[in-house]
C-alpha positions as CSV (number, residue, x, y, z in Angstrom):
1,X,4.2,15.3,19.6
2,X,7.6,15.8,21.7
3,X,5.8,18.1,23.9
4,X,2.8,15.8,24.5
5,X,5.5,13.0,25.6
6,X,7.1,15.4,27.7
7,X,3.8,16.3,29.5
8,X,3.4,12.3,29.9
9,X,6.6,11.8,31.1
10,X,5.8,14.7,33.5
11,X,3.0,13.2,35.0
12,X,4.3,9.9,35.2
13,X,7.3,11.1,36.9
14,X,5.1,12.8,39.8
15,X,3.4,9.8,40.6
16,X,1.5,10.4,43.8
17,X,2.1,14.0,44.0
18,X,0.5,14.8,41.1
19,X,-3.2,13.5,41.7
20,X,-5.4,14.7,39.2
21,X,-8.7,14.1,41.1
22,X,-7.9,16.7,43.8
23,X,-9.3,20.0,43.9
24,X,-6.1,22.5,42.7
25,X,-7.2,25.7,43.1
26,X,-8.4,26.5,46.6
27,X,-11.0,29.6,44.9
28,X,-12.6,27.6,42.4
29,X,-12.4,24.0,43.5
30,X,-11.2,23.5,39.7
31,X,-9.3,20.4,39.2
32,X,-6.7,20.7,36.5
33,X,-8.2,18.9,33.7
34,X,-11.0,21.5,34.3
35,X,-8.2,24.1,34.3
36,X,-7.0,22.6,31.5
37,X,-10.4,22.5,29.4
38,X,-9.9,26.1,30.6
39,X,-6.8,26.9,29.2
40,X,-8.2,25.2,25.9
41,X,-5.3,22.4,26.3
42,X,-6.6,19.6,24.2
43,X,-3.6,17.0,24.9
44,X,-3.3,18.1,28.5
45,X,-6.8,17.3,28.4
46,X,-6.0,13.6,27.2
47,X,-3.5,13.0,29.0
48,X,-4.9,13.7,32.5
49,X,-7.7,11.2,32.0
50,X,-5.0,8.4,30.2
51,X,-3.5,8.9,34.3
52,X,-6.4,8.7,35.7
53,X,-8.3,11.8,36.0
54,X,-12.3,11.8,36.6
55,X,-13.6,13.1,33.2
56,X,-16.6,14.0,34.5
57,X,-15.6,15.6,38.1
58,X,-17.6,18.5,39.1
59,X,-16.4,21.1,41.0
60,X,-17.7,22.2,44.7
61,X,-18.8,25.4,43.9
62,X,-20.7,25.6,40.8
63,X,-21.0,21.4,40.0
64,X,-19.9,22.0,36.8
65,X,-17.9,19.1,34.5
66,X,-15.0,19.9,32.4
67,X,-17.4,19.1,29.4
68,X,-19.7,21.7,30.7
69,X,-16.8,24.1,30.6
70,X,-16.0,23.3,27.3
71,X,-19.5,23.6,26.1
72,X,-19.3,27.4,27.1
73,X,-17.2,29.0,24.4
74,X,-16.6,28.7,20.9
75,X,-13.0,28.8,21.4
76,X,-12.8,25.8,23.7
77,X,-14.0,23.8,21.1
78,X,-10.5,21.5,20.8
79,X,-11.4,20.6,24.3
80,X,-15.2,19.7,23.7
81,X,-13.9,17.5,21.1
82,X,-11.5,15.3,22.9
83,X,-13.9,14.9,25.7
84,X,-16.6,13.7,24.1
85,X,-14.3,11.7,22.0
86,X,-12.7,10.2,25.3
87,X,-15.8,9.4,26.5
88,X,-17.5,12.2,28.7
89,X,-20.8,11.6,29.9
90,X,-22.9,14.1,27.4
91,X,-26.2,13.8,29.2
92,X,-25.1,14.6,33.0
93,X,-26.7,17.6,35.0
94,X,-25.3,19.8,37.4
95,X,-27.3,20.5,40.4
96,X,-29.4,23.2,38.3
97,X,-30.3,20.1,36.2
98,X,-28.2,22.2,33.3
99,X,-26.7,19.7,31.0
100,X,-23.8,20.5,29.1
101,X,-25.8,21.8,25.8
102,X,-27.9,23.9,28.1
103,X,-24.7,25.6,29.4
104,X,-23.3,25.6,25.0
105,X,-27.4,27.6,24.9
106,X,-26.8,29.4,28.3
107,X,-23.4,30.8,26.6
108,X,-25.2,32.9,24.1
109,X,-26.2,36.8,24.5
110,X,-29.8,36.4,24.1
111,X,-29.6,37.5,20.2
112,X,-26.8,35.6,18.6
113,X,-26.1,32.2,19.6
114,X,-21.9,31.9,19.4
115,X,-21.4,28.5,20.2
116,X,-23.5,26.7,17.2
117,X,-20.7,24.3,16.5
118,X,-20.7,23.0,20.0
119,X,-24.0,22.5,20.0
120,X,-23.9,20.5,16.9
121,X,-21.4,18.2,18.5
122,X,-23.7,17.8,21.6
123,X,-26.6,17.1,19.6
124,X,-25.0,14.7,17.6
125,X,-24.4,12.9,20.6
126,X,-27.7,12.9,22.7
127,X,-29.2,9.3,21.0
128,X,-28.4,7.3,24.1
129,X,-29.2,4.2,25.6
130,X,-30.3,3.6,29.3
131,X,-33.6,4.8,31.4
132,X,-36.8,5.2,28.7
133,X,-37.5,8.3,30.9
134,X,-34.7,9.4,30.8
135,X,-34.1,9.2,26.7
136,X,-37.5,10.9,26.9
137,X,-36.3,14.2,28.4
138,X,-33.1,14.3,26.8
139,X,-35.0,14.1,23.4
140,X,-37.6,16.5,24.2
141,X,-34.8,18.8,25.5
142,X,-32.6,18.6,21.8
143,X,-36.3,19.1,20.3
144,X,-36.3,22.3,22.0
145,X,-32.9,23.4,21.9
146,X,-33.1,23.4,18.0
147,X,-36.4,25.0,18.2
148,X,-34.3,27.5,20.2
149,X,-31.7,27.7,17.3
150,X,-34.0,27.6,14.4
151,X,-35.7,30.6,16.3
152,X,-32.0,32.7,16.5
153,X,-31.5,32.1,12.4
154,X,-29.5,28.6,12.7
155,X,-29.2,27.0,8.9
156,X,-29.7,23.5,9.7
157,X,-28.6,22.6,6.1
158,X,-25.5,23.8,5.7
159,X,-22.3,22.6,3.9
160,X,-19.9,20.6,4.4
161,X,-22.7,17.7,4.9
162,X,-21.2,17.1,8.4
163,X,-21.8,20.5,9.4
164,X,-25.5,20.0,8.7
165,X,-28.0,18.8,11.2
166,X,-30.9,18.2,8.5
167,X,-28.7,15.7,6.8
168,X,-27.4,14.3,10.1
169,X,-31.1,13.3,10.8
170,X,-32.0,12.5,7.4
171,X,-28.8,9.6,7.4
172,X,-30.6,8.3,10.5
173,X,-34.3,9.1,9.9
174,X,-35.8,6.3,12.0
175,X,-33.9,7.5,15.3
176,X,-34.4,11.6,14.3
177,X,-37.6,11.4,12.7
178,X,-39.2,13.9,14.9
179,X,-36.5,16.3,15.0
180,X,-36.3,15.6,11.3
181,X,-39.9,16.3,10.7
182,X,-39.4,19.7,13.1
183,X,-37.0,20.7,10.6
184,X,-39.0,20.2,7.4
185,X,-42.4,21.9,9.3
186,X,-40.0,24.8,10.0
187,X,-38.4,25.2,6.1
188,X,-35.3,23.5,6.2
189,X,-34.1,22.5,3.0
190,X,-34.0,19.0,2.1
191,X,-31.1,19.6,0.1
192,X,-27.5,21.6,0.5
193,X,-28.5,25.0,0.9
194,X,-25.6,26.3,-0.5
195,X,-24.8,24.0,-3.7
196,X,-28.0,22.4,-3.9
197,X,-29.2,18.6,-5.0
198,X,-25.9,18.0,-6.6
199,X,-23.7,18.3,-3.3
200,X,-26.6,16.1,-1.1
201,X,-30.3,15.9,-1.2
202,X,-33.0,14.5,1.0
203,X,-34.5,12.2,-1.3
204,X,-31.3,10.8,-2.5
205,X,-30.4,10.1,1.5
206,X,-34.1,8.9,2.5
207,X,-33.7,5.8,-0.6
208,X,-30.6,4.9,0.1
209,X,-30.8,4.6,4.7
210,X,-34.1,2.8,3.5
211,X,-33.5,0.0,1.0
212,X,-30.3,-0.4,3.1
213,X,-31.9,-0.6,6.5
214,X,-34.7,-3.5,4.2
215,X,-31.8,-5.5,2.9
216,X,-30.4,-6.1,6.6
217,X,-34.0,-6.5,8.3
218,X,-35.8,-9.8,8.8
219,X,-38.4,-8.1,10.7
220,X,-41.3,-7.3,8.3
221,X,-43.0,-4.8,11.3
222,X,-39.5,-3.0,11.9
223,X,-39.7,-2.9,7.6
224,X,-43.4,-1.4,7.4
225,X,-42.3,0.9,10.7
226,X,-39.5,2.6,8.7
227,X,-41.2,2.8,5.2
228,X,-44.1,4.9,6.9
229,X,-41.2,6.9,8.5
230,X,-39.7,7.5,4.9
231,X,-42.5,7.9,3.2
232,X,-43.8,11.0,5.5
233,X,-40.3,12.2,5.3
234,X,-40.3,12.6,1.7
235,X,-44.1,14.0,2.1
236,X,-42.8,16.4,3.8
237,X,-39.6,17.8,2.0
238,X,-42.5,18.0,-1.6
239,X,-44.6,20.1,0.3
240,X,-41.8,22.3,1.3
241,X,-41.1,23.6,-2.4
242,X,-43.1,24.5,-5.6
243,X,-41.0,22.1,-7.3
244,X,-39.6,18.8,-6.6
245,X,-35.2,18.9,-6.9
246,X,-33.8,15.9,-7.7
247,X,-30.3,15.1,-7.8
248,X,-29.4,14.6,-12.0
249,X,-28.0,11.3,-11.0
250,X,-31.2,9.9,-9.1
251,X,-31.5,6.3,-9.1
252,X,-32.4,3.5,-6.3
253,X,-31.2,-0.3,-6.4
254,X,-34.1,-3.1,-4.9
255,X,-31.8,-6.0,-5.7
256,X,-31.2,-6.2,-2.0
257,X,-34.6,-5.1,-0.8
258,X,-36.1,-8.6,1.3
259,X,-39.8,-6.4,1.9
260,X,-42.2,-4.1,0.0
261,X,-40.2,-3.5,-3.4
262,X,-43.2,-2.6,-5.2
263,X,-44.1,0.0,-2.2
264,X,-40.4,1.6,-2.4
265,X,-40.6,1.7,-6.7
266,X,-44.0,3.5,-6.4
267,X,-42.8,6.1,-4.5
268,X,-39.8,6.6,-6.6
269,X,-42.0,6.6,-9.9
270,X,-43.9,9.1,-7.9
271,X,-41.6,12.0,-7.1
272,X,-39.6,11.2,-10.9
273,X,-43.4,12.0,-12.4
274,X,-43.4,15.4,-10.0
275,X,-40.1,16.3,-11.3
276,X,-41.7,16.3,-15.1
277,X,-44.6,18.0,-14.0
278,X,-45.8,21.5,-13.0
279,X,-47.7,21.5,-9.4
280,X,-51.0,21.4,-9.5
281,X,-53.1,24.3,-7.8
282,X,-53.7,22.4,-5.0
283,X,-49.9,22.0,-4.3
284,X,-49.2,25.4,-4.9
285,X,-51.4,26.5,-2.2
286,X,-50.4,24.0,0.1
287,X,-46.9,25.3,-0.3
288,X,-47.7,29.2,-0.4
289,X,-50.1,28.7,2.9
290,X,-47.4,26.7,5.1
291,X,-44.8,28.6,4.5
292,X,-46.9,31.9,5.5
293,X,-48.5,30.0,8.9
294,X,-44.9,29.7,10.1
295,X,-43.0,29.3,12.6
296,X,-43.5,26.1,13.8
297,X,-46.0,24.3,15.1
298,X,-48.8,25.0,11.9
299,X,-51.1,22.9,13.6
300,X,-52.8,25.0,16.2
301,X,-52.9,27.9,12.9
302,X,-54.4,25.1,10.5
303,X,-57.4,24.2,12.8
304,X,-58.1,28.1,13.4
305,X,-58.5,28.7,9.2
306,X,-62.1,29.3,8.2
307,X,-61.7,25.7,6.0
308,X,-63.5,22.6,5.3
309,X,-61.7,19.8,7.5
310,X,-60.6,17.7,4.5
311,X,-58.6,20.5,3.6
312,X,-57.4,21.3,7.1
313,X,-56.1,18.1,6.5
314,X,-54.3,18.3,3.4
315,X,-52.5,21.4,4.8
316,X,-51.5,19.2,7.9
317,X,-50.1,16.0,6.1
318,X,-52.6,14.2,7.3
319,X,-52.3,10.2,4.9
320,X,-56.1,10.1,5.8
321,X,-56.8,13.6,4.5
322,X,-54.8,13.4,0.5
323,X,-57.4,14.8,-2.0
């Protein structure tokens, strides 16, 4: 603390002579909150931008931010965090259009990706607001980047909870439900992979966003919107295992529910009566032949299989297609 107030009282003390907007060093063109990101100086970091410096300068020779320095190694992680936290625009490109969780991908040695945490930060940050189109690319582009880490080994569903991006996406389904859906198709667990149900699981989260999200909404289309959403999601996570894992303590309150309580109790009857009972044959193979057709996308795979299209189908989720 005494050292942080002695770097304030530095700066305020400079007044004009210590600009923090110019360019400092006449190589790189660096200014020195991206020498400090550099340096991994996390209160430096603050405390340039508290007097004023641009937290999303770029420099002349490369265009790139201090956040797109900090997105670049693992170790520089402090810094990432206090920039996004101090508000650093996540979703700028440098003049290569690289954004700074293409430069957290760019980072990696082509086998091992070193800077997973960074990119968990990043891509808990890409739901904007602003240009459709834009929203558009920056989605398709975290679609891809965690295709790109799914591909390298990444465990989506780890532990601690906010470590995990399955259960970041399953606590807001309605805004993640493609990535979330990505994730299932591709065998993430729906639960902790390390502890299990009992630490968090899927279903528990998916009941829980939704009859919280219907006792708010006074939009019946927004309601039937998100119960489709849920009731896909939870499709998905019982075709992703032989057996359906439920936490011991399962149970979902309605009181509050102003739309479809019957709908929401069926469902929940539903996957309590798969809990009892075996799979059936049908299920089993289902299971056994998605998990073989992978890695994601199935669908291409499905339509190739020597199989009546009802069954094609079945294997593809299609609501039309149940048997």
């Amino acid at each position: 603390m005494e050292r942080k107030k002695g770097m304030g009282c530095f700066l305020s003390c400079c007044g004009p002579f210590c600009e923090p907007n110019i360019y400092s060093d006449p190589v790189t063109y660096y200014t020195a909150l991206h020498i400090a990101v550099l340096r991994n100086q996390p209160d430096m970091v603050e405390l340039l931008v508290q007097h004023g410096a641009d937290i999303n300068r770029r420099d002349r020779i490369h265009e790139s931010s201090p956040l797109d320095l900090a997105s670049e190694e693992p170790e520089r992680l402090p810094c990432l965090q206090r920039l996004l936290d101090l508000g650093a625009d996540i979703n700028a490109a440098d003049k290569h259009g690289k954004t700074a969780l293409l430069h957290a991908l760019a980072s990696s040695d082509g086998v091992q990706i070193h800077t997973t945490e960074n990119i968990r930060l990043l891509l808990e940050g890409e739901t904007v607001e602003g240009d459709p189109e834009e929203v558009k690319m920056i989605n398709r582009f975290c679609f891809q980047a965690t295709q790109l880490l799914m591909a390298h080994g990444a465990n989506p569903s780890e532990c601690p909870s906010y470590d995990s991006l399955t259960h970041i996406c399953l606590k807001s389904f309605r805004l993640h439900f493609p990535l979330l859906c990505f994730l299932l198709q591709s065998g993430a667990s729906y639960n902790c992979s390390l502890h299990g149900p009992s630490c968090w699981s899927g279903f528990d989260i998916i009941f829980e966003q939704l009859c919280s999200h219907l006792s708010k909404s006074e939009d019946d289309s927004f309601s039937v919107d998100l119960l489709q959403k849920a009731e896909t999601v939870v499709d998905l996570m019982v075709a992703s295992a032989q057996a359906v894992k439920l936490p011991s303590n399962f149970e979902i309150n309605l009181s509050g529910c102003r739309f479809h309580k019957d709908r929401i109790q069926m469902l929940f009857n539903h996957l309590k009566q798969l809990e009892r009972s075996p799979g059936s044959l049908k299920h089993l193979c289902r299971v056994y032949l998605r998990q073989h057709l992978r890695p994601w996308p199935v669908d291409v795979k499905v339509k190739a299989l020597p199989l009546p299209d009802r069954l094609k189908k079945y294997l593809l989720m299609d609501q039309n297609g149940a048997m």
